[in-house]
PyMOL Python script that loads the backbone (N, CA, C, O; Angstrom):
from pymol import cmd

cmd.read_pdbstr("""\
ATOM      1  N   UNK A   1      75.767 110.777  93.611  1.00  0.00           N
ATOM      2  CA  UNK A   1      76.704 110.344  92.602  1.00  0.00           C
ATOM      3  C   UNK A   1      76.634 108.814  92.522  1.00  0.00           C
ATOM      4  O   UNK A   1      76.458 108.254  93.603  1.00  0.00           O
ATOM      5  N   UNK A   2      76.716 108.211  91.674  1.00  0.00           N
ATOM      6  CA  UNK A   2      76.673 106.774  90.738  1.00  0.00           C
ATOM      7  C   UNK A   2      78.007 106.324  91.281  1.00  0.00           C
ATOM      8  O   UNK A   2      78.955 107.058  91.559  1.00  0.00           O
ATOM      9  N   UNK A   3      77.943 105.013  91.391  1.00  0.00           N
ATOM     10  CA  UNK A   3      79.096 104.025  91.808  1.00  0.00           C
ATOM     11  C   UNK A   3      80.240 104.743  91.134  1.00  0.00           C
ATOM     12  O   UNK A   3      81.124 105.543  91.440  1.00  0.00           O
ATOM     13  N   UNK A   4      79.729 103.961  89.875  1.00  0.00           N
ATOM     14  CA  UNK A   4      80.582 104.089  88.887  1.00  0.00           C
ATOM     15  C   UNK A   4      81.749 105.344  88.665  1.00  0.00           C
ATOM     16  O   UNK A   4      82.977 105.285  88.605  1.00  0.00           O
ATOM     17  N   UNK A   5      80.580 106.758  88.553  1.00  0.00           N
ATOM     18  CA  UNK A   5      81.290 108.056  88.791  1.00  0.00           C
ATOM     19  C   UNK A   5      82.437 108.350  89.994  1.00  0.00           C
ATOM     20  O   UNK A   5      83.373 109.150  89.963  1.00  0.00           O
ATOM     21  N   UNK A   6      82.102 107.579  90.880  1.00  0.00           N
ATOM     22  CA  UNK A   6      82.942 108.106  92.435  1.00  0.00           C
ATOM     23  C   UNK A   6      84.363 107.128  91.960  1.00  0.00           C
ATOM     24  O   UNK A   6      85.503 107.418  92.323  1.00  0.00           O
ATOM     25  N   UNK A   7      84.121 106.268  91.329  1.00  0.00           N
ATOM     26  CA  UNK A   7      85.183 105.006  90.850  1.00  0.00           C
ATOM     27  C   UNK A   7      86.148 105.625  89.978  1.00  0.00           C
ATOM     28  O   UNK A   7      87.351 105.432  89.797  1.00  0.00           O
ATOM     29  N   UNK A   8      85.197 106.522  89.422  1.00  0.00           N
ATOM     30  CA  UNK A   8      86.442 107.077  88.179  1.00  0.00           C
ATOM     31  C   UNK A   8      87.178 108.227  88.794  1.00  0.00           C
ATOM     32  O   UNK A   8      88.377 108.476  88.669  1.00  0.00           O
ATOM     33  N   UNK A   9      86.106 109.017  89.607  1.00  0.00           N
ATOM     34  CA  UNK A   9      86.837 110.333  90.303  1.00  0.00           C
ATOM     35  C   UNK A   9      88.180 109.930  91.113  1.00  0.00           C
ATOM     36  O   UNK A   9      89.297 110.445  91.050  1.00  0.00           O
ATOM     37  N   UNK A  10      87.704 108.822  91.911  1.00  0.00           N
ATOM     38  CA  UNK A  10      88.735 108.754  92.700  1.00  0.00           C
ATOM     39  C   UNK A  10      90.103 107.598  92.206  1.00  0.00           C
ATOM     40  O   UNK A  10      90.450 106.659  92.921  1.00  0.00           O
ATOM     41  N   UNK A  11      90.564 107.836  91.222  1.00  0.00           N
ATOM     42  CA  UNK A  11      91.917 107.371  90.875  1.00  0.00           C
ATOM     43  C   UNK A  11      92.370 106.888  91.821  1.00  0.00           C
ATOM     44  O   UNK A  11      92.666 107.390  92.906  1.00  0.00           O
ATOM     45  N   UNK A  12      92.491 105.286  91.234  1.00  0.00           N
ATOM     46  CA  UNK A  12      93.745 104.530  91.677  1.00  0.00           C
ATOM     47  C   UNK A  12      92.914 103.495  93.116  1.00  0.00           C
ATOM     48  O   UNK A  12      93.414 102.492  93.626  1.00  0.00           O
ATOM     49  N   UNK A  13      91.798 104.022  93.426  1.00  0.00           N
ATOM     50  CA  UNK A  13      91.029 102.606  94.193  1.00  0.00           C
ATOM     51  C   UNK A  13      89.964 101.405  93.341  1.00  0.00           C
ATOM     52  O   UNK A  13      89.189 101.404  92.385  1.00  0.00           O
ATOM     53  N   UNK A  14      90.462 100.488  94.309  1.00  0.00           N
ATOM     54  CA  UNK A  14      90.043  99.419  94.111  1.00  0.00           C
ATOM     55  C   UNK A  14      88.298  99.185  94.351  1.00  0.00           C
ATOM     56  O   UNK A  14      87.800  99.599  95.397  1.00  0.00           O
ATOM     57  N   UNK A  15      87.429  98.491  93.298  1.00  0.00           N
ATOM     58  CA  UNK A  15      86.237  98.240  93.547  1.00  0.00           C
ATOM     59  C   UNK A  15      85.886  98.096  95.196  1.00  0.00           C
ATOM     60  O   UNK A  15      85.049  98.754  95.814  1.00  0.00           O
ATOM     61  N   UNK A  16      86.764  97.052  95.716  1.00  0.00           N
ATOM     62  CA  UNK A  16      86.700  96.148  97.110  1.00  0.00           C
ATOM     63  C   UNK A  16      86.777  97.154  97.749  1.00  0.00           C
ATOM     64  O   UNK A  16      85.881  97.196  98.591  1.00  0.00           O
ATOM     65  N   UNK A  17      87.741  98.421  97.768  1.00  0.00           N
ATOM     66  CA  UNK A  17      87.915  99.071  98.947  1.00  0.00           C
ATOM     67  C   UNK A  17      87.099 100.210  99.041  1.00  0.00           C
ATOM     68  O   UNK A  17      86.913 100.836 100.085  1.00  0.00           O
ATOM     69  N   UNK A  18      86.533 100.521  97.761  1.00  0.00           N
ATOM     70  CA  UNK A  18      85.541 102.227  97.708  1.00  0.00           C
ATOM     71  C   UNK A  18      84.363 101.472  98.045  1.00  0.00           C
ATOM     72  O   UNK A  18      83.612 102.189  98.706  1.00  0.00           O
ATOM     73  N   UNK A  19      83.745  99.963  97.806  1.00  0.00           N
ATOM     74  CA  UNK A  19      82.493  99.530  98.426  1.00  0.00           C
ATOM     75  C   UNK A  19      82.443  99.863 100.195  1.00  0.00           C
ATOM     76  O   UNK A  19      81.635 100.496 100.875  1.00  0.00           O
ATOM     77  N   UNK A  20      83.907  98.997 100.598  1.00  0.00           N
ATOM     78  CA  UNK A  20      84.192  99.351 101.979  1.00  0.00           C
ATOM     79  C   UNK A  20      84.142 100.592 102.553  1.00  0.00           C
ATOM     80  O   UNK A  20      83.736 100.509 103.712  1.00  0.00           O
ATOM     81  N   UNK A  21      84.425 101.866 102.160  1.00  0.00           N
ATOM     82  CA  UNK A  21      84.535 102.753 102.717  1.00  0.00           C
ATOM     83  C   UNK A  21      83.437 103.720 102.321  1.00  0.00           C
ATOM     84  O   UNK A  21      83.495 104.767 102.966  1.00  0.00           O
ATOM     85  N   UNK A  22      82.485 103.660 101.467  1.00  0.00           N
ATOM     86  CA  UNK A  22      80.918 103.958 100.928  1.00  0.00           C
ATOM     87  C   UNK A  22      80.262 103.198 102.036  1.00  0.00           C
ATOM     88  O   UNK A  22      79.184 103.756 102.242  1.00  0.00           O
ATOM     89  N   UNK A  23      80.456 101.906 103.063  1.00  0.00           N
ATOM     90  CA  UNK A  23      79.784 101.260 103.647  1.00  0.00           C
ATOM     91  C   UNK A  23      79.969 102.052 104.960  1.00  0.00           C
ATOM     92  O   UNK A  23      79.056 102.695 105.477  1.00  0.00           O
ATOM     93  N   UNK A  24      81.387 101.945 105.528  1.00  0.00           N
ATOM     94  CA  UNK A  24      81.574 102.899 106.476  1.00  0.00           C
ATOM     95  C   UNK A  24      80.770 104.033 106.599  1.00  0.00           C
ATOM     96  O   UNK A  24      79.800 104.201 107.338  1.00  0.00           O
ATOM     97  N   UNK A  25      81.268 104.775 105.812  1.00  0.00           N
ATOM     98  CA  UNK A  25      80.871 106.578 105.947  1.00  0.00           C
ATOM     99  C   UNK A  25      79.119 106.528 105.818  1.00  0.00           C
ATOM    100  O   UNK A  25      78.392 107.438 106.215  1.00  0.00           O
ATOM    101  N   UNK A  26      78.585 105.114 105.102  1.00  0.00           N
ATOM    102  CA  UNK A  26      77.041 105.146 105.405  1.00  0.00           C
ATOM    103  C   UNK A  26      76.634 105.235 106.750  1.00  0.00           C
ATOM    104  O   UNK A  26      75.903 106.088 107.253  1.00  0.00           O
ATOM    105  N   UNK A  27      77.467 103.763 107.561  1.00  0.00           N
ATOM    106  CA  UNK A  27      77.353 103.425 108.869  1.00  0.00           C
ATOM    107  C   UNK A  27      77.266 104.726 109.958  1.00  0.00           C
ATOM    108  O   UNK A  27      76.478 104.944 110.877  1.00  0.00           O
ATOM    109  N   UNK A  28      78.189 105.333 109.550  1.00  0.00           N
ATOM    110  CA  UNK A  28      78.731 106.627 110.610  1.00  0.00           C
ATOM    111  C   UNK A  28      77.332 107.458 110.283  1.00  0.00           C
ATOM    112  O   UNK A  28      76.897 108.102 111.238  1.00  0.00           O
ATOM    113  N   UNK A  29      76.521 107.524 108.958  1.00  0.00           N
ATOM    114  CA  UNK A  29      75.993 108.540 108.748  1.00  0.00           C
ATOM    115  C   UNK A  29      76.153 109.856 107.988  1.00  0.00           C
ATOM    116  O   UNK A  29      75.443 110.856 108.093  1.00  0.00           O
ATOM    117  N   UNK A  30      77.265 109.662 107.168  1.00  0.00           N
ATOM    118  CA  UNK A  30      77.987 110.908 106.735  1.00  0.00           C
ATOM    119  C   UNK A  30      77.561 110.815 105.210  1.00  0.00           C
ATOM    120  O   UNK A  30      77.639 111.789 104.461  1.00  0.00           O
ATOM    121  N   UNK A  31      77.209 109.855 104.899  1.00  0.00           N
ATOM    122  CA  UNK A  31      76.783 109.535 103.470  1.00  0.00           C
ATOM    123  C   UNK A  31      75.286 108.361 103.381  1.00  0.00           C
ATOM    124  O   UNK A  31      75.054 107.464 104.192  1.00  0.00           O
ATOM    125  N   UNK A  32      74.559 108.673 102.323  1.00  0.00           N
ATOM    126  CA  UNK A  32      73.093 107.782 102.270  1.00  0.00           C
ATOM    127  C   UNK A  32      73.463 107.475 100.729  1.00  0.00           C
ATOM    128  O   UNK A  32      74.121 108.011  99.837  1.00  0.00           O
ATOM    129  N   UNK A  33      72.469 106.008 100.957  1.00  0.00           N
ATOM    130  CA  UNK A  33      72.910 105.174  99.649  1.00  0.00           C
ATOM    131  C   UNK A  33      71.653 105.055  98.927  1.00  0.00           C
ATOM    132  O   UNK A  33      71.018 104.132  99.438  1.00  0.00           O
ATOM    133  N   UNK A  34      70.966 105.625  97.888  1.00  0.00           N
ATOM    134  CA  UNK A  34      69.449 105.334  97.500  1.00  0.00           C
ATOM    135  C   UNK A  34      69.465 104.107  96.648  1.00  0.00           C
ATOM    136  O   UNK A  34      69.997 104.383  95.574  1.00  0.00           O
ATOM    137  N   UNK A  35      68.994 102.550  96.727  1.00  0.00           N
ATOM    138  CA  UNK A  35      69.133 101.635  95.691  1.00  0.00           C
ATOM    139  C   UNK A  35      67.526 101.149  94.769  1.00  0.00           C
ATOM    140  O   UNK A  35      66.572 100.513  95.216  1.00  0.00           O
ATOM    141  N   UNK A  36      67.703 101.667  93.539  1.00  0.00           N
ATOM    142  CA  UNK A  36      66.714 101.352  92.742  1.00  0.00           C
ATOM    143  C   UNK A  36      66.957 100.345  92.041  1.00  0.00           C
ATOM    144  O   UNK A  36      67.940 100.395  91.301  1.00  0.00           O
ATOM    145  N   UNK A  37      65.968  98.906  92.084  1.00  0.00           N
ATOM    146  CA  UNK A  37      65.797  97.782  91.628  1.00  0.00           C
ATOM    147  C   UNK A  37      65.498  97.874  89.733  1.00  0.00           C
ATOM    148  O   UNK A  37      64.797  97.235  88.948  1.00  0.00           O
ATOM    149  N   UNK A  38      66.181  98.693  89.651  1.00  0.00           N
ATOM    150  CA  UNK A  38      66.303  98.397  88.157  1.00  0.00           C
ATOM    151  C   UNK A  38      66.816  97.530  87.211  1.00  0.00           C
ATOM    152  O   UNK A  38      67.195  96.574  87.887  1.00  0.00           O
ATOM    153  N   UNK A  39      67.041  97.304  86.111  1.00  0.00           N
ATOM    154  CA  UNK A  39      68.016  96.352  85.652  1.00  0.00           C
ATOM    155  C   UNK A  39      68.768  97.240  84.437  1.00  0.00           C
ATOM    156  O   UNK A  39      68.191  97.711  83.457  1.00  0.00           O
ATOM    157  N   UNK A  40      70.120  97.346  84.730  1.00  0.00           N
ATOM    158  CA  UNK A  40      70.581  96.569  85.930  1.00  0.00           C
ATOM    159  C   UNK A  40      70.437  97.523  87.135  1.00  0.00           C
ATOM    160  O   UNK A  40      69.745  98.412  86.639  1.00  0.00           O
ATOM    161  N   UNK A  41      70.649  97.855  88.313  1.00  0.00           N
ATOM    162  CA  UNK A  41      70.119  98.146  89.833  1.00  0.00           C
ATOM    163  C   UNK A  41      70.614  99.322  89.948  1.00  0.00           C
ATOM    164  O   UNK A  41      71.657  99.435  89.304  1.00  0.00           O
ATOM    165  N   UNK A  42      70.215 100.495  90.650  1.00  0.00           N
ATOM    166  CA  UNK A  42      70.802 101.339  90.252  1.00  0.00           C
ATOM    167  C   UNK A  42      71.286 102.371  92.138  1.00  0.00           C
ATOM    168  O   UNK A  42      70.628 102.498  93.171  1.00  0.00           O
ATOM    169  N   UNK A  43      72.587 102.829  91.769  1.00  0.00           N
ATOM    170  CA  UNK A  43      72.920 102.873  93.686  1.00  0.00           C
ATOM    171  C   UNK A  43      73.193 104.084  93.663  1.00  0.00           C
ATOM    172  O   UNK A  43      74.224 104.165  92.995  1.00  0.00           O
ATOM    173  N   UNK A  44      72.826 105.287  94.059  1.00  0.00           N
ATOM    174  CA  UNK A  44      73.227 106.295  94.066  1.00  0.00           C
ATOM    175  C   UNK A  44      73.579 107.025  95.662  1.00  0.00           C
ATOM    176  O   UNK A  44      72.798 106.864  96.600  1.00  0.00           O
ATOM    177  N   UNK A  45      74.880 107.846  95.796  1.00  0.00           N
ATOM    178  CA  UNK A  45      75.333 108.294  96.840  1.00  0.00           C
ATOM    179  C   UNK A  45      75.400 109.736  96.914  1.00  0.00           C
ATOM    180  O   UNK A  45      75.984 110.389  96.049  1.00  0.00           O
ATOM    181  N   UNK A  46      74.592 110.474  98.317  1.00  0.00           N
ATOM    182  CA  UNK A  46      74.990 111.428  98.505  1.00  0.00           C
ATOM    183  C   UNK A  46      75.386 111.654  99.874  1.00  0.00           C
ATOM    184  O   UNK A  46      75.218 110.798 100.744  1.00  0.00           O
ATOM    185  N   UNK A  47      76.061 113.115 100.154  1.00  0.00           N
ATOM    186  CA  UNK A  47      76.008 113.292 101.445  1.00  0.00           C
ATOM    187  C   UNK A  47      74.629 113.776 102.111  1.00  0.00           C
ATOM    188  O   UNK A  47      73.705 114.309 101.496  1.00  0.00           O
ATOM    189  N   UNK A  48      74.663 113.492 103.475  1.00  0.00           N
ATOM    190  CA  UNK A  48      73.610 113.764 104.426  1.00  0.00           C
ATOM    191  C   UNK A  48      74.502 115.180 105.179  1.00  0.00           C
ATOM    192  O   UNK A  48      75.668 115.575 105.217  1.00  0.00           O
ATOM    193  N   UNK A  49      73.111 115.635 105.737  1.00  0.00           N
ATOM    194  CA  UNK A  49      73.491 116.667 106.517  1.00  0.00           C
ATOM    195  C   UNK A  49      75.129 116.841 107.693  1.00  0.00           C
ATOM    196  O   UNK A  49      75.907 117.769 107.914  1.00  0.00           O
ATOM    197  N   UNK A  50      75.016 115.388 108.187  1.00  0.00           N
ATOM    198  CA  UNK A  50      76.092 115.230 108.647  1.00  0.00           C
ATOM    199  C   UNK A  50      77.700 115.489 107.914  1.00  0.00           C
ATOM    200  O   UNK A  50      78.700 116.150 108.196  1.00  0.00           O
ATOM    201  N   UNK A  51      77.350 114.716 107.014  1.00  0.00           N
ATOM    202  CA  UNK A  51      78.232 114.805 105.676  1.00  0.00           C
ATOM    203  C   UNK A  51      78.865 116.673 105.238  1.00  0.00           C
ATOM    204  O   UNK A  51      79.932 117.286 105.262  1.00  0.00           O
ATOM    205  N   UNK A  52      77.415 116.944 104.875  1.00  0.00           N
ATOM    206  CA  UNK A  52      77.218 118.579 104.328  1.00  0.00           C
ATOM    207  C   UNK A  52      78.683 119.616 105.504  1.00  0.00           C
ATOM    208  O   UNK A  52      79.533 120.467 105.243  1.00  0.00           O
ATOM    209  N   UNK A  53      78.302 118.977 106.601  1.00  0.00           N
ATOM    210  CA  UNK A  53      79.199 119.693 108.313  1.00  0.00           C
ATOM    211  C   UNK A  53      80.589 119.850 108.062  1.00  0.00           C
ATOM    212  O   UNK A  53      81.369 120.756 108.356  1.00  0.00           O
ATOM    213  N   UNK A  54      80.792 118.350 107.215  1.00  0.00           N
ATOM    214  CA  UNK A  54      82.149 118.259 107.014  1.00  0.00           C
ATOM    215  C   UNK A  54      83.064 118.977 105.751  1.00  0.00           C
ATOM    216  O   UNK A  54      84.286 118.881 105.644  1.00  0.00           O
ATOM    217  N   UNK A  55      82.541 119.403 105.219  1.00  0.00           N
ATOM    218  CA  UNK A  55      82.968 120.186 103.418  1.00  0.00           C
ATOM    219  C   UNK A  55      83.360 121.066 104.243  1.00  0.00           C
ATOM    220  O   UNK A  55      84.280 121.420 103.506  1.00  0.00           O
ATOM    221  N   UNK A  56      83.504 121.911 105.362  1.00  0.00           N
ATOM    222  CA  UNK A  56      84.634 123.142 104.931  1.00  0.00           C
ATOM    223  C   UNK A  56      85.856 122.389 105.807  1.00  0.00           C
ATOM    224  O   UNK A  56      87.033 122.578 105.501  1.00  0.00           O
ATOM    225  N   UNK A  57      85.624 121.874 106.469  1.00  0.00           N
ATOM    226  CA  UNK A  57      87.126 120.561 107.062  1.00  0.00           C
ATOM    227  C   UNK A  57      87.915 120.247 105.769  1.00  0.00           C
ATOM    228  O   UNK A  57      89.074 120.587 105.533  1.00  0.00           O
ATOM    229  N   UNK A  58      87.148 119.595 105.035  1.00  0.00           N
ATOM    230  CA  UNK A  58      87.970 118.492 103.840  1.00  0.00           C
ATOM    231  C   UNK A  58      88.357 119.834 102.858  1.00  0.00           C
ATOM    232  O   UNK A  58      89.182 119.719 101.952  1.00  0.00           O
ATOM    233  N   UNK A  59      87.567 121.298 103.188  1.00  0.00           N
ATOM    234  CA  UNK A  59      88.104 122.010 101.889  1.00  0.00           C
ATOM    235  C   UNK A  59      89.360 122.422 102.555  1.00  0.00           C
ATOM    236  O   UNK A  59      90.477 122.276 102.058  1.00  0.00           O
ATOM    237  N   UNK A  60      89.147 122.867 103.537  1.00  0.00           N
ATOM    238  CA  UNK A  60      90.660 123.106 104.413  1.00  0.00           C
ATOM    239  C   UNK A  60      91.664 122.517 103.963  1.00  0.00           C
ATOM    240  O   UNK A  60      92.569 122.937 103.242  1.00  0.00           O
ATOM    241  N   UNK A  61      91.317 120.608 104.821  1.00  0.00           N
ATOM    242  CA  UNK A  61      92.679 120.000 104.507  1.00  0.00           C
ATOM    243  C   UNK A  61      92.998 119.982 102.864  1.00  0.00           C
ATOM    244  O   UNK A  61      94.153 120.293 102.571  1.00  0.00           O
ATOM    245  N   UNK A  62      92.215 119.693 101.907  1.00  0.00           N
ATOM    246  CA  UNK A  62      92.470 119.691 100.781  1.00  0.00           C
ATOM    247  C   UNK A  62      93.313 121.197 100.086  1.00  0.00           C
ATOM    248  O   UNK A  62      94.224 121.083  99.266  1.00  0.00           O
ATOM    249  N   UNK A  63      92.822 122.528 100.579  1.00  0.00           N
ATOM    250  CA  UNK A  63      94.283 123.439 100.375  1.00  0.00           C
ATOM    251  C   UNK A  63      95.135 123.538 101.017  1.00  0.00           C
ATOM    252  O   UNK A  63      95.987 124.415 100.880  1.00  0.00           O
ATOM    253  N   UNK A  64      95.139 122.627 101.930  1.00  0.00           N
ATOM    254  CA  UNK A  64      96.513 122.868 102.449  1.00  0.00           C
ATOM    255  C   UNK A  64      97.200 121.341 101.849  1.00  0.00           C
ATOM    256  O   UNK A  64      98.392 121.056 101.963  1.00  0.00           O
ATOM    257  N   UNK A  65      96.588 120.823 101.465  1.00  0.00           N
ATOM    258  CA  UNK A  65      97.553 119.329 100.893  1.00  0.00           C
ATOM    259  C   UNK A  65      98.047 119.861  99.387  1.00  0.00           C
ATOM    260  O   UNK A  65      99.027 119.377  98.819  1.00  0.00           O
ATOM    261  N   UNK A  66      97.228 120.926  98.826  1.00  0.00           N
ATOM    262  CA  UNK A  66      97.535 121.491  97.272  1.00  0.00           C
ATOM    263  C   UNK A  66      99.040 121.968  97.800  1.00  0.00           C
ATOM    264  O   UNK A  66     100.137 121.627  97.359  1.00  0.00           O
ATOM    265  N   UNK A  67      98.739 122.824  98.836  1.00  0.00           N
ATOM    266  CA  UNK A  67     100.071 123.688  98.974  1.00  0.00           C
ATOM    267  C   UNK A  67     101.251 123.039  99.413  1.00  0.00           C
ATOM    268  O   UNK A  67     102.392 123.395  99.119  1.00  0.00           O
ATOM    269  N   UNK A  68     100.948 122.098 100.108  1.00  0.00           N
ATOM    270  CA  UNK A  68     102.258 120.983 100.287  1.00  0.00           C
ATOM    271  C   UNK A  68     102.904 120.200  99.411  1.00  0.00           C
ATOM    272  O   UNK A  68     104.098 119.904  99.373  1.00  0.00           O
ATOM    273  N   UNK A  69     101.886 119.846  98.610  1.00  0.00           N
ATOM    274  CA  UNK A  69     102.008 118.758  97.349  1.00  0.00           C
ATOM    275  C   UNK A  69     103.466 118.977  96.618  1.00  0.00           C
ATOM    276  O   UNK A  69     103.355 120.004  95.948  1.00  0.00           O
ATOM    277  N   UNK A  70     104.671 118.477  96.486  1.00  0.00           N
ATOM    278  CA  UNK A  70     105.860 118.537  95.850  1.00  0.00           C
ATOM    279  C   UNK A  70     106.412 119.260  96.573  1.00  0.00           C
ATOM    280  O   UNK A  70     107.481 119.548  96.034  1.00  0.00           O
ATOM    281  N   UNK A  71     106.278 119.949  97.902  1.00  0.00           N
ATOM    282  CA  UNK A  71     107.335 120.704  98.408  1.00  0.00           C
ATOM    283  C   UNK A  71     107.924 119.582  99.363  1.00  0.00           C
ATOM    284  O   UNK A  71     107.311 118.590  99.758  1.00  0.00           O
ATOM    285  N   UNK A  72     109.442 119.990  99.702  1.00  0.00           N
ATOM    286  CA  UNK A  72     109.893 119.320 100.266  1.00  0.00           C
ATOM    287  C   UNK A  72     109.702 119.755 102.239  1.00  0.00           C
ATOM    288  O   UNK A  72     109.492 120.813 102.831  1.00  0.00           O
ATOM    289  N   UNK A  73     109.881 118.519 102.638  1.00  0.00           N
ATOM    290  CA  UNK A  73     109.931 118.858 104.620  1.00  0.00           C
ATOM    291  C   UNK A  73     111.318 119.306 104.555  1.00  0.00           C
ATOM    292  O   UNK A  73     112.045 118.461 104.032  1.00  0.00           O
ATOM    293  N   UNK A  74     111.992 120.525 104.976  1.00  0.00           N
ATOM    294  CA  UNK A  74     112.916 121.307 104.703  1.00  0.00           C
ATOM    295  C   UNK A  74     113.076 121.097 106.245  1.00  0.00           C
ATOM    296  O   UNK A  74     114.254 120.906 106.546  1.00  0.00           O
ATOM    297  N   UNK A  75     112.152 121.081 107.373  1.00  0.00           N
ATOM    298  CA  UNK A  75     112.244 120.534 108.873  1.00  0.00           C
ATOM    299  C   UNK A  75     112.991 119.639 109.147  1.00  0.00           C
ATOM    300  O   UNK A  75     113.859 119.561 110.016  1.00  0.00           O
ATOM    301  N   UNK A  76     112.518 118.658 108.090  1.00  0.00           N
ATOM    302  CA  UNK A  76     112.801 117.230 108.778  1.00  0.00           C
ATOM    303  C   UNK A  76     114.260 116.953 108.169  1.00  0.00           C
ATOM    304  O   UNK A  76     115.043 116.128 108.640  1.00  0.00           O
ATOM    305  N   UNK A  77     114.467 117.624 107.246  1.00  0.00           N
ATOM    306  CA  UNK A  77     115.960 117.498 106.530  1.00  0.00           C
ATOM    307  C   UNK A  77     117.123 117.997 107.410  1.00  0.00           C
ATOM    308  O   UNK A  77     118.238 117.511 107.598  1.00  0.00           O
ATOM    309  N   UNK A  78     116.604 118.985 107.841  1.00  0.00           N
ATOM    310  CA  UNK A  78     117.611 119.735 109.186  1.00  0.00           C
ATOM    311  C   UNK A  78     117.613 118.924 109.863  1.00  0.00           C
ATOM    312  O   UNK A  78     118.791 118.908 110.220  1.00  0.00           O
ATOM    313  N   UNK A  79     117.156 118.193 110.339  1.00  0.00           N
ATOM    314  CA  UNK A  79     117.393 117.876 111.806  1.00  0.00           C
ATOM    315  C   UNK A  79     118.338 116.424 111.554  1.00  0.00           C
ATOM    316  O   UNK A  79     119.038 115.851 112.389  1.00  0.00           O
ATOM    317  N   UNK A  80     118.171 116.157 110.535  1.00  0.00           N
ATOM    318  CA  UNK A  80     118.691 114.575 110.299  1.00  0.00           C
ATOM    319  C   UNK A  80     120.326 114.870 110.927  1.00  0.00           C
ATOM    320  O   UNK A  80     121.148 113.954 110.965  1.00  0.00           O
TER     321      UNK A  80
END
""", "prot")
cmd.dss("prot")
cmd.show_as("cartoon", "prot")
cmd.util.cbc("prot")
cmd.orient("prot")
């Protein structure tokens, strides 16, 4: 995926901080960056195998954050 594309997907980050954390997750290995000297240059990101390990984790947490999403901590209200 293209800079650009991951920029739009992910609503609400900043250029500065999706470079930062595209740099990270390279570092770790979880993501590879292919850069073609085009004009203008062209950077494309995918996951690596390492990366690939992690999709049923993030699909996990991601249904269980759907299912939380607007409900209230009904726990934490009790106890107050």
């Amino acid at each position: 995926m293209r800079f650009g594309a991951l920029s739009r997907e992910i609503q609400g980050i900043s250029t500065k901080v999706l470079t930062e954390r595209l740099r990270m997750l390279e570092a770790e290995g979880i993501i590879y960056r292919e850069y073609q000297a085009t004009i203008p240059p062209q950077v494309t990101y995918g996951l690596t195998d390492r990366g690939q390990e992690l999709m049923g984790v993030i699909e996990q947490i991601d249904v269980l954050a759907q299912r939380w999403y607007g409900q209230k901590n009904s726990s934490q209200v009790s106890q107050k």
